[in-house]
C-alpha positions as CSV (number, residue, x, y, z in Angstrom):
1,X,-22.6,-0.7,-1.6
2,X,-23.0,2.9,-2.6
3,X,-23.2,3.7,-6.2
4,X,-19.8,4.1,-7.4
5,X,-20.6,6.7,-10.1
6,X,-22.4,8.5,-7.4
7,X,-18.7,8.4,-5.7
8,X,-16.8,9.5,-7.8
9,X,-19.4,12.6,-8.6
10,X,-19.3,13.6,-5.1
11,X,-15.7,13.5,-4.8
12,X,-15.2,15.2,-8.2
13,X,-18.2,17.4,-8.7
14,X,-16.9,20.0,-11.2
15,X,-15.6,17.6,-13.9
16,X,-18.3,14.4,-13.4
17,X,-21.5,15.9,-11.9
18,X,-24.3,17.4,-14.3
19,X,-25.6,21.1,-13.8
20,X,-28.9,18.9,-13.0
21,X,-26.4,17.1,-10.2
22,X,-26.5,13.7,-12.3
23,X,-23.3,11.9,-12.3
24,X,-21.2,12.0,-15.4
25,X,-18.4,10.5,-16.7
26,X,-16.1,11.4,-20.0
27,X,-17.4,9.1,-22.2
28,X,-20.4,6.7,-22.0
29,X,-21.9,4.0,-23.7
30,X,-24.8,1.4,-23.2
31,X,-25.7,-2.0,-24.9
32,X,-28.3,-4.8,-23.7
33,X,-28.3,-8.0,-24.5
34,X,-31.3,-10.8,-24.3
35,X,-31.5,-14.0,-24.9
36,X,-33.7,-17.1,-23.1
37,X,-30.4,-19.4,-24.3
38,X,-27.3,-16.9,-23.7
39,X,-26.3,-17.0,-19.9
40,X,-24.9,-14.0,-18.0
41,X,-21.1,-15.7,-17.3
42,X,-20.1,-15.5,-21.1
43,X,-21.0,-12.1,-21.4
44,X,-19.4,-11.2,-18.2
45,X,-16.5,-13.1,-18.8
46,X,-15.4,-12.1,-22.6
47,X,-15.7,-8.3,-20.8
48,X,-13.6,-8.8,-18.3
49,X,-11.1,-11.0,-20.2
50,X,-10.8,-8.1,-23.1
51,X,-10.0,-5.7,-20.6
52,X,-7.6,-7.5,-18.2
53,X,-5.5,-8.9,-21.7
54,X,-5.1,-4.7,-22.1
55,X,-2.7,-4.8,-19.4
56,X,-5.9,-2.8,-16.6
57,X,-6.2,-3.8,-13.5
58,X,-9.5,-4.2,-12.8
59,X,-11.6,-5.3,-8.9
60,X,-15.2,-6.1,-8.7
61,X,-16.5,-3.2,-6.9
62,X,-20.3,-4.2,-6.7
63,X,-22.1,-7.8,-6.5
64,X,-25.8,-7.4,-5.7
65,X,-28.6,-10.5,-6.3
66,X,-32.3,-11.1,-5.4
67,X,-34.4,-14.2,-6.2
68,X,-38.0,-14.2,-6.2
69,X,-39.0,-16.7,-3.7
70,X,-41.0,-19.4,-5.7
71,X,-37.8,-19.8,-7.1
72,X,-35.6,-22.7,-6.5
73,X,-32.2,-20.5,-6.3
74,X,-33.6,-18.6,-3.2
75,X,-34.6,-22.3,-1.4
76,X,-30.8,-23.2,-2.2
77,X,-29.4,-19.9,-1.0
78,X,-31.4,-19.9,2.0
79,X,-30.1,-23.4,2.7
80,X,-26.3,-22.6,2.3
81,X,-27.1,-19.6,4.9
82,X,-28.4,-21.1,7.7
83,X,-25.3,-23.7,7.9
84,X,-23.4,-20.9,7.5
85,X,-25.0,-18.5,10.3
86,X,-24.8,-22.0,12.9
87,X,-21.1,-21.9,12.5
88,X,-20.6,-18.2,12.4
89,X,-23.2,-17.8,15.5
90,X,-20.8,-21.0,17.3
91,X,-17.3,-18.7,16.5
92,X,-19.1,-15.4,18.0
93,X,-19.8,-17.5,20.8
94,X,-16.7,-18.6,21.4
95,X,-15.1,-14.4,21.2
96,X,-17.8,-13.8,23.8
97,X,-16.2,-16.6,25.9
98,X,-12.5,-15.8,25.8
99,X,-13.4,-11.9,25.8
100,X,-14.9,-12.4,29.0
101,X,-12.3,-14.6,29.9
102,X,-9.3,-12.0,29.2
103,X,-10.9,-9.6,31.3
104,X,-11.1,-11.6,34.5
105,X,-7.4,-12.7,33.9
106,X,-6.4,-8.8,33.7
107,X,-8.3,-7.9,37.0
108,X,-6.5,-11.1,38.5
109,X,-3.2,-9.5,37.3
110,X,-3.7,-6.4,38.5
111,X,-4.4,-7.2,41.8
112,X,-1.1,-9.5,41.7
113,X,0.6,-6.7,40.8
114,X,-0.7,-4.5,43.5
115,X,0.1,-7.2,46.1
116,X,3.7,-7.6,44.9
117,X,4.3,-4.1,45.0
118,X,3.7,-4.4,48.8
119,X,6.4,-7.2,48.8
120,X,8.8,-4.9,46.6
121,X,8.1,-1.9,49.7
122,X,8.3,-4.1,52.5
123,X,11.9,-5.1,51.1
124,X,13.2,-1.6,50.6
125,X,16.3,0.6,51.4
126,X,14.0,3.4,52.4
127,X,12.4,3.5,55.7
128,X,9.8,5.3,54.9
129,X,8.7,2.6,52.4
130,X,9.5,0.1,53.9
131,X,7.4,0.6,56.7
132,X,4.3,1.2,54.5
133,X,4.9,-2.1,52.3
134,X,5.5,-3.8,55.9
135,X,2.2,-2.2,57.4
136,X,0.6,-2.8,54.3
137,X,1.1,-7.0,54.5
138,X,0.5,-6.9,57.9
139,X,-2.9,-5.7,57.0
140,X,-3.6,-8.1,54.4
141,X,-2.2,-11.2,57.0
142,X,-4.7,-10.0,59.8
143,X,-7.9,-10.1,57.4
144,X,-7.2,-13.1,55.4
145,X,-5.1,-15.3,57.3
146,X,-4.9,-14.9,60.8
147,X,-8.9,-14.0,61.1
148,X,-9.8,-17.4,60.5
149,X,-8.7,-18.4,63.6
150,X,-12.1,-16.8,65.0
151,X,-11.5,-15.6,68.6
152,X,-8.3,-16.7,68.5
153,X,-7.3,-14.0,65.8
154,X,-5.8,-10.8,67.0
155,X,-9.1,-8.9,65.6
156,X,-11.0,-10.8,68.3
157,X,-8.7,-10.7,70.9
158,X,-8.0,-6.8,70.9
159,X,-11.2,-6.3,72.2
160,X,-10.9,-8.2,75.5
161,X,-9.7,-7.2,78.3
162,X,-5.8,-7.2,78.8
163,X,-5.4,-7.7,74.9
164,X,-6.2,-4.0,73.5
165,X,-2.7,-3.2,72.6
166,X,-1.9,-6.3,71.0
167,X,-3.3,-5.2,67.1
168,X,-1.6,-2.1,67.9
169,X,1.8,-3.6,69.2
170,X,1.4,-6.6,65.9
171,X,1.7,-3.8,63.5
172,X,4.4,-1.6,65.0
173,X,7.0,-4.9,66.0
174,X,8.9,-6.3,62.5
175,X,11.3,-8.9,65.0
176,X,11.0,-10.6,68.3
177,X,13.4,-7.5,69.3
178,X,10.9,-5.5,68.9
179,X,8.5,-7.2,71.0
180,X,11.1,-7.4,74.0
181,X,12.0,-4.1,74.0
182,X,8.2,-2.8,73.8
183,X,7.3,-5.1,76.8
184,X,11.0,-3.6,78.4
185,X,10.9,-1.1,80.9
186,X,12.7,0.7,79.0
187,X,10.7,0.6,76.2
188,X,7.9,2.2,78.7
189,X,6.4,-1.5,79.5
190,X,4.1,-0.7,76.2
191,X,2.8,-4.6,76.3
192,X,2.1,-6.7,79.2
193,X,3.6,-10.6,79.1
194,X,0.3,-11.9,78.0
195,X,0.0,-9.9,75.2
196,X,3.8,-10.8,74.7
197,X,3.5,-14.3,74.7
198,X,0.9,-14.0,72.1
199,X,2.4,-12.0,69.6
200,X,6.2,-13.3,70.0
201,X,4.6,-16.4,67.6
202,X,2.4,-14.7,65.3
203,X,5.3,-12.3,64.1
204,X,7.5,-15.7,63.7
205,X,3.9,-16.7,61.7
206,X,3.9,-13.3,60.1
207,X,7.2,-13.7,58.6
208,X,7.0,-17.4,57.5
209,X,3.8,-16.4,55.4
210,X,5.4,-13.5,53.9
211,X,8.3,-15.5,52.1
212,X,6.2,-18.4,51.6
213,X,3.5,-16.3,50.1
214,X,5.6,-13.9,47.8
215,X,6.5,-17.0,45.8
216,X,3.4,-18.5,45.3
217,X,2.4,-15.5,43.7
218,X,4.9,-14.5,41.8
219,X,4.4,-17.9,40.2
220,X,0.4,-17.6,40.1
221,X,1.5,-14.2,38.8
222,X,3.8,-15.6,35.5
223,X,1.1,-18.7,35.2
224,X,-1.5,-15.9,34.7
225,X,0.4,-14.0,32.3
226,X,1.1,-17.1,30.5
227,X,-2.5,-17.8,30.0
228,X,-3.6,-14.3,29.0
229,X,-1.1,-14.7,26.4
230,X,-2.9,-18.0,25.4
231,X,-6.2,-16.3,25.5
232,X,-5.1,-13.3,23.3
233,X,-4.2,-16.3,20.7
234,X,-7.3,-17.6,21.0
235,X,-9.1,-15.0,20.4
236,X,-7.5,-14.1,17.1
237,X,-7.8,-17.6,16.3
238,X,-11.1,-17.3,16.5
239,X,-11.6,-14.0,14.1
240,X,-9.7,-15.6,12.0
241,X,-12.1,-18.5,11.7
242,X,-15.5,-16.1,12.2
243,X,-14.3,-13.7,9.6
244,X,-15.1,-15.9,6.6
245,X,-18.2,-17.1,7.5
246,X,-19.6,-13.7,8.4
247,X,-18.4,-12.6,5.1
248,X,-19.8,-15.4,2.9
249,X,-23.0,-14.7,4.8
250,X,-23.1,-10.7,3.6
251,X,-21.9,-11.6,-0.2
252,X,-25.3,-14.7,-0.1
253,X,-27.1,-11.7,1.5
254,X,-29.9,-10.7,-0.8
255,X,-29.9,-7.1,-1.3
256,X,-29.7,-3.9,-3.9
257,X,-33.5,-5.0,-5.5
258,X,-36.0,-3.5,-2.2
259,X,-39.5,-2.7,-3.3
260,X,-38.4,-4.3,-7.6
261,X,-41.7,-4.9,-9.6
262,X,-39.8,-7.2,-11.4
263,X,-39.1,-9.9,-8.3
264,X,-42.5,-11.7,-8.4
265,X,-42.8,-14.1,-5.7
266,X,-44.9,-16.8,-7.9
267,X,-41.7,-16.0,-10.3
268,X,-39.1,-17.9,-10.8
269,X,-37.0,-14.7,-11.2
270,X,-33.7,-13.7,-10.4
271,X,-31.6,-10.4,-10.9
272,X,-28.0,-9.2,-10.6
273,X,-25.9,-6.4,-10.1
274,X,-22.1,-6.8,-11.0
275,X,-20.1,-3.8,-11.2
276,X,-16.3,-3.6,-12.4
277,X,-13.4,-0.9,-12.0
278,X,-10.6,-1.3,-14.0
279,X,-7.5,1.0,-13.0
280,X,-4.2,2.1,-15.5
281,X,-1.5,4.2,-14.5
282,X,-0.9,6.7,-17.2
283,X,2.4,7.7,-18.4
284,X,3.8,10.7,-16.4
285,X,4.9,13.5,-16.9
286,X,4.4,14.4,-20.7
287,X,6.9,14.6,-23.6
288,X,6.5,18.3,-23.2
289,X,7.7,18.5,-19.7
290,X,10.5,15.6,-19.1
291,X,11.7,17.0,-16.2
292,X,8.6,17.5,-14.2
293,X,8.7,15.3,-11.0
294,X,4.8,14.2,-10.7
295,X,3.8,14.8,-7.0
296,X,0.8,12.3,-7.7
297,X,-0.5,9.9,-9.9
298,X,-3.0,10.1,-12.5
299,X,-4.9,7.0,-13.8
300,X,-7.5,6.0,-16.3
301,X,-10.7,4.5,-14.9
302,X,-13.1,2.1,-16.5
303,X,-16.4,0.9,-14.7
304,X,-18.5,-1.5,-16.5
305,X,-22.2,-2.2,-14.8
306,X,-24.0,-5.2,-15.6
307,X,-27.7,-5.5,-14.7
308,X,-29.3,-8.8,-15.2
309,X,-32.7,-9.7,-14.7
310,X,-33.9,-13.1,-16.0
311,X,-35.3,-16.7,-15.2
312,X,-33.0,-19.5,-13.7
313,X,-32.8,-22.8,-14.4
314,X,-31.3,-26.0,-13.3
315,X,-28.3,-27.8,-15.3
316,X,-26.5,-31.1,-15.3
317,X,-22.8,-29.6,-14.6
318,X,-19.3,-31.9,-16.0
319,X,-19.6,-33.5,-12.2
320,X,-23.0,-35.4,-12.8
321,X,-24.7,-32.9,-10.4
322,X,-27.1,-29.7,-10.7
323,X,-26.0,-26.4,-11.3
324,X,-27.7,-23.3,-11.9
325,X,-28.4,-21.9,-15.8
326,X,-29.3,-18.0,-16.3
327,X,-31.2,-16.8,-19.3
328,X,-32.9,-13.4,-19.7
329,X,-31.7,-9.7,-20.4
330,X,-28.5,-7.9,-19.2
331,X,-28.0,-4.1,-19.4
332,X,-24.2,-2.9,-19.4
333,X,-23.2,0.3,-19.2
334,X,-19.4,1.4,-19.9
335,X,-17.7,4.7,-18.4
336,X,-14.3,6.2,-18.0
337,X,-12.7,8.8,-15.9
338,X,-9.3,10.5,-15.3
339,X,-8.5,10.2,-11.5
340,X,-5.4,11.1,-10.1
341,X,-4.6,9.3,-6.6
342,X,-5.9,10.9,-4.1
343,X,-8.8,11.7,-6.0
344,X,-9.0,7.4,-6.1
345,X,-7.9,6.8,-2.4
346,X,-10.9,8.9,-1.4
347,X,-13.1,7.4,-3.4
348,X,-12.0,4.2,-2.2
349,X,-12.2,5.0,1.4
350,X,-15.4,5.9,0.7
351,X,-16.5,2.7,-0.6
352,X,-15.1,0.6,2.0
353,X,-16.9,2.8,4.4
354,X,-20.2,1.5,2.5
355,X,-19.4,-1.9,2.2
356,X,-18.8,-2.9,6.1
357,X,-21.3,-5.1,6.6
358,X,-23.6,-5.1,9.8
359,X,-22.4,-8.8,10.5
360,X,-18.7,-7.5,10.3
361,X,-19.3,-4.1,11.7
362,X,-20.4,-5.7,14.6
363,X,-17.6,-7.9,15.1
364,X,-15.3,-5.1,14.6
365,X,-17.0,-2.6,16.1
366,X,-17.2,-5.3,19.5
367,X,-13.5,-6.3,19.2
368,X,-11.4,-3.2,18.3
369,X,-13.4,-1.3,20.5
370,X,-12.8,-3.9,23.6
371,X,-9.5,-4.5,22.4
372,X,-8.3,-0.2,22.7
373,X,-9.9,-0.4,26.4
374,X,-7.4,-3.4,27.0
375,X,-4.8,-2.5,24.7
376,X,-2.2,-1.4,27.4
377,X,-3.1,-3.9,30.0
378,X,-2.7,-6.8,27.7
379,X,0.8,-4.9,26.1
380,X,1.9,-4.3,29.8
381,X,1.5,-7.9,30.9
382,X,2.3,-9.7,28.1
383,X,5.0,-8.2,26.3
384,X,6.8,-6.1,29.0
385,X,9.1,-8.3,30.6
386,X,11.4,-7.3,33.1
387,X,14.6,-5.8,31.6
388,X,17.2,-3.2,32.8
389,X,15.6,0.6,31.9
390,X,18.8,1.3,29.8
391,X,17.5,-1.8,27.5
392,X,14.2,-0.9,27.4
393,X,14.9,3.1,26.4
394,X,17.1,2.0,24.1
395,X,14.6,-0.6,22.7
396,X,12.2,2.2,22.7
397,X,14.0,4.6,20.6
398,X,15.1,1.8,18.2
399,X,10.9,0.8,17.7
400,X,7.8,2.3,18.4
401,X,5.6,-0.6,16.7
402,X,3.7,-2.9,19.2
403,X,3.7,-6.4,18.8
404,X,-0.2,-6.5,19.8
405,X,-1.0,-4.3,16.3
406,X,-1.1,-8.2,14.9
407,X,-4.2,-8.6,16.5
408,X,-5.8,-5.2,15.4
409,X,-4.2,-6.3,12.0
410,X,-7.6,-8.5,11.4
411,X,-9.7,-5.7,11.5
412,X,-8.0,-3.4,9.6
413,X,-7.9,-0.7,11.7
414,X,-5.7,2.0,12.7
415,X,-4.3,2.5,16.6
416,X,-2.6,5.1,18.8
417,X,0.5,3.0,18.9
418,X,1.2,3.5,15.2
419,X,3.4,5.6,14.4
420,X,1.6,9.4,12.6
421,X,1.6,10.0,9.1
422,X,3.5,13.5,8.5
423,X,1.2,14.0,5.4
424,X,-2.1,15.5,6.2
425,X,-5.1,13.0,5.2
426,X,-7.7,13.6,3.0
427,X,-10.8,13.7,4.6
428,X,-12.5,15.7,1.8
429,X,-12.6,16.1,-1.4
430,X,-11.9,19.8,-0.4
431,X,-8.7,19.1,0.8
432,X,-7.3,17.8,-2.5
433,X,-4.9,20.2,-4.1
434,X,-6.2,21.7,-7.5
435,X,-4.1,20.5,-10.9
436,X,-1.4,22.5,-11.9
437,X,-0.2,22.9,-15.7
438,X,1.4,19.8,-16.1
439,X,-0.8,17.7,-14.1
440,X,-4.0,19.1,-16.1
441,X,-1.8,18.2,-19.1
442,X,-1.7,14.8,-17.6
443,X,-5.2,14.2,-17.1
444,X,-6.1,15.2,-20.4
445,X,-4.2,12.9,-21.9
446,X,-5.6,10.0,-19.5
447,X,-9.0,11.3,-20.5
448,X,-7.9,10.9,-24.3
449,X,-6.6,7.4,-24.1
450,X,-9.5,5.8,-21.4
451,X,-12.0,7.2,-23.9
452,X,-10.6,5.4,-26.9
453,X,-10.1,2.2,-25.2
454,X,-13.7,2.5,-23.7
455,X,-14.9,2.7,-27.4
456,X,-12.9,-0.1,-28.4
457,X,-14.3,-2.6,-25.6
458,X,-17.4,-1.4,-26.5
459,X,-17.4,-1.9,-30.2
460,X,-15.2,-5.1,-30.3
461,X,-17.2,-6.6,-28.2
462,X,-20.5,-5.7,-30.7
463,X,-18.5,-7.3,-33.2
464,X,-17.5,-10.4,-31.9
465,X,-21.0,-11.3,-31.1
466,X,-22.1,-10.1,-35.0
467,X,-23.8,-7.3,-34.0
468,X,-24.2,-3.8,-35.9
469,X,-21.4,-1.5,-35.2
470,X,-20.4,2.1,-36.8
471,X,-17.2,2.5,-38.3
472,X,-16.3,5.9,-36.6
473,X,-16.6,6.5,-32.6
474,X,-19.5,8.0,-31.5
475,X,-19.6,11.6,-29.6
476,X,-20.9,11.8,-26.5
């Protein structure tokens, strides 16, 4: 996870980064605490308690850990991992599996659909395209079904002597009328009778297979469709069930402490990270301006750090069985900013971009990528049924949204299908219109109050645990 303060510097560089290019913030203060009996969760806890009772909304934005590994918190971790990586290692397995499995059913579909369309022709007004659809099956009859009877099969038999024009004659002759009339005289005595007598039954064959045919694969056809739909479930079934696991494996994940001095591996040591953004609207717009119709947001923003480094040791919990008890030193740092929305939805975007973890960047990456190549097969065969073109225009116009987006839903990402955003997106934070009068008023006044409430965290929660405090607010 990248530094949030770092963030919110690079997306704001005038107001919270330092000629030096430090981050800043408007107001800043910094208290440690350390103690071999005091654990870490009360001190976390009365923090964020104070400040979610203020009415702030607040989301745990970073939650880093290392263990040294003598200790016998990295032996349990390491434990709860490896169940954890057999069942999210079974799941990805099982994507593999109906991945693959969705792609053969597609190529099987097409192909259906190809050889249907041949049925559609051969059954057509036109001449023209009815002859190709006819021609077309014909084709398909001679290599698949009438070649097995080996040198009985026109193939074989066109090639001996008296039988040349028989492939030719199969293929131009849709009835037993049009065999007579090309062995006619008056049809120029095309065929002779032998070649007669042997195609008179094969176009009775012919026709037979093409009915008989047609049906059994319209039906493999809507069988086939009914199992891709099956398989698409599946496969979100299993994301569903991968997604936690491959997340619980990232958050056990020891990271944030490479190359720490402090992480001796004789040690039983242990060290955290937590870091906390707490978000309030602020009132908008200002006394002065009633009137004024805000075209954005403005917020105050609080981010408490906690850095703890300290021993671990076991505890009987209220169940009768061992828990974990943290002693040492913690380090929390308090900040505040004035961030107007899409100052905060960049700075958010940015942060999820950070966070994607290779386990889940992988899945995603694998899935939404397969999923885009597919997207309008699987649409096409599963949710286009047949329906006059009036209904389906009309059904077009009335909504654009694909039913398939459920699927990309679990990724969280965004498609073609949807529909566009008029409003240009922030990309940058160059592309963020500069404050006007009112809005600058507005900010000012968010900086004001997040600064005061920032002290008051910070000094209440010096006197609540009897330590020295100054009557007046410091400057910063």
């Amino acid at each position: 996870m990248a530094d949030i303060k770092e963030v919110i510097a690079n997306v704001c560089p005038k107001r919270y980064k330092s000629s030096e290019g430090k981050p800043k913030s408007e107001a800043s203060y910094k208290l440690t605490s350390q103690s071999d009996i005091t654990q870490l969760e009360p001190i976390y806890y009365w923090i964020l308690d104070f400040i979610e009772g203020a009415g702030i909304n607040v989301e745990k934005i970073t939650d880093n850990f290392a263990a040294s590994p003598g200790s016998g918190q990295f032996q349990d971790f390491s434990q709860r991992q490896s169940a954890m990586m057999a069942k999210a290692s079974e799941y990805m397995g099982g994507i593999n599996q109906v991945t693959k499995s969705i792609l053969n059913l597609i190529y099987d579909l097409k192909e259906f659909e190809i050889r249907l369309e041949q049925y559609k022709r051969a059954k057509s007004s036109d001449k023209k395209e009815m002859e190709e659809g006819m021609l077309a099956l014909k084709q398909i009859w001679l290599d698949n079904v009438d070649l097995k009877r080996g040198r009985g099969s026109i193939h074989q038999m066109a090639n001996e002597i008296g039988y040349t024009t028989l492939r030719e004659a199969f293929l131009i002759a849709n009835n037993i009328e049009d065999i007579e009339k090309m062995a006619s005289k008056e049809g120029g005595s095309v065929i002779n009778d032998s070649v007669k007598r042997v195609l008179t039954p094969r176009i009775g064959e012919f026709k037979i297979w093409q009915d008989i045919s047609e049906k059994e694969l319209r039906k493999r056809f809507e069988i086939e469709k009914t199992y891709l739909k099956s398989q698409v479930e599946t496969l979100k079934l299993y994301t569903r069930w991968a997604r936690p696991y491959l997340k619980a494996l990232d958050e056990m994940k020891m990271k944030g402490f490479d190359n720490e001095p402090a992480l001796v591996a004789a040690f039983s040591t242990s060290m955290f990270q937590l870091t906390l953004m707490g978000k309030k609207k602020q009132k908008a717009p200002p006394k002065e301006h009633p009137e004024y119709t805000m075209r954005r947001d403005y917020y105050q923003i609080f981010i408490v750090n906690f850095e703890y480094r300290g021993h671990v040791g076991q505890k009987v919990t209220q169940k009768g069985d061992y828990g974990f008890g943290f002693g040492g030193k913690v380090d929390m740092t308090f900040d505040c900013y004035s961030l107007n929305s899409e100052e905060l939805k960049l700075i958010n975007k940015q942060l999820e971009e950070e966070d994607i973890s290779d386990g889940l960047k992988v899945l995603q990456d694998n899935t939404s990528e397969t999923l885009k190549q597919l997207e309008d097969d699987i649409n096409h065969f599963i949710y286009d049924d047949k329906k006059p073109e009036e209904e389906k225009k009309a059904e077009k116009k009335m909504d654009d949204t694909n039913p398939f987006g459920a699927l990309f839903s679990l990724f969280k990402f965004d498609f073609s299908f949807k529909k566009d955003d008029k409003k240009k997106e922030i990309k940058d934070a160059k592309d963020i219109p500069k404050d006007n009068f009112v809005e600058a008023k507005v900010r000012e006044k968010a900086k004001e109050e997040a600064t005061g409430f920032l002290y008051a965290v910070y000094d209440v929660y010096k006197k609540a645990h009897g330590m020295a405090s100054s009557p007046e607010k410091f400057d910063n």
